[in-house]
C-alpha positions in Angstrom: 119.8 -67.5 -240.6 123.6 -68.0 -242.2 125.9 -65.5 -241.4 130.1 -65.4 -241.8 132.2 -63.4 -239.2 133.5 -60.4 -240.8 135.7 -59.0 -237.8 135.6 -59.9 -233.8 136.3 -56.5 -232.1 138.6 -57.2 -228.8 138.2 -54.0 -227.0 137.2 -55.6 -223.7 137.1 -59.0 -221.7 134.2 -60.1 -224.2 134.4 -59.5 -227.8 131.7 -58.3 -230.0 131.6 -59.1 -233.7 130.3 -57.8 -237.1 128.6 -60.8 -238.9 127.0 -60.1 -242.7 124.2 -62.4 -244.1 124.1 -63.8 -247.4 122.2 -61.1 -248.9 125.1 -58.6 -247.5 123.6 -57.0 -244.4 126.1 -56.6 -241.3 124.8 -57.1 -238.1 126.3 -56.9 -234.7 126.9 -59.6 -232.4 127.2 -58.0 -228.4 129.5 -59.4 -226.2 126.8 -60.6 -223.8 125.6 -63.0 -226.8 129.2 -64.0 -227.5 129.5 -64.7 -223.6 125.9 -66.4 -223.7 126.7 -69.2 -226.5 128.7 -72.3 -225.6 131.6 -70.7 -228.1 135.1 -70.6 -226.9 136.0 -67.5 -229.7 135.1 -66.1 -232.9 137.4 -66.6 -236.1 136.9 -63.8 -239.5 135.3 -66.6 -242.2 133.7 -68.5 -239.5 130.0 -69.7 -240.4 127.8 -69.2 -237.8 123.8 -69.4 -237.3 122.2 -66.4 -235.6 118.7 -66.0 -234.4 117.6 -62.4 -234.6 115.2 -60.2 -233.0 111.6 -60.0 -234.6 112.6 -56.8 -236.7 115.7 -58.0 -237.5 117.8 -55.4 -236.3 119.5 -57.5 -233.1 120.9 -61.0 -232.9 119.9 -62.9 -229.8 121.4 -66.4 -229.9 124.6 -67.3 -232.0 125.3 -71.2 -232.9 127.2 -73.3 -235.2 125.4 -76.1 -237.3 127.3 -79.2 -238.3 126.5 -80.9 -241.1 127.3 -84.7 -240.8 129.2 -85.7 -244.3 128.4 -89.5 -244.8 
């Protein structure tokens, strides 16, 4: 699933964000996922792809995908 960064919350050594799909639902990335990915920081406007949890209510992994432009 597509998701953009709406804010990275800095409030201790590892930063959780608030990412909101393409239909408009926020979701929560925790720190441990942040930590867990091979991302150096999260930027607000950043497009990411998240895998969530079966219901839908966590995010478990956290990637980007690039696109090759030939």
């Amino acid at each position: 699933m597509q998701v953009t960064v709406l804010r990275v919350e800095t409030t201790s050594r590892v930063a959780d964000a608030v990412v909101v799909t393409d239909s408009g639902h926020r979701l929560t990335v925790p720190g441990s996922v942040v930590a867990g990915s091979r991302l150096r920081h999260l930027r607000p406007g950043q497009r990411l792809h998240v895998t969530v949890s079966p219901d839908g209510s966590e995010v478990e992994r956290i990637g980007l995908t690039v696109h090759d432009v030939s």
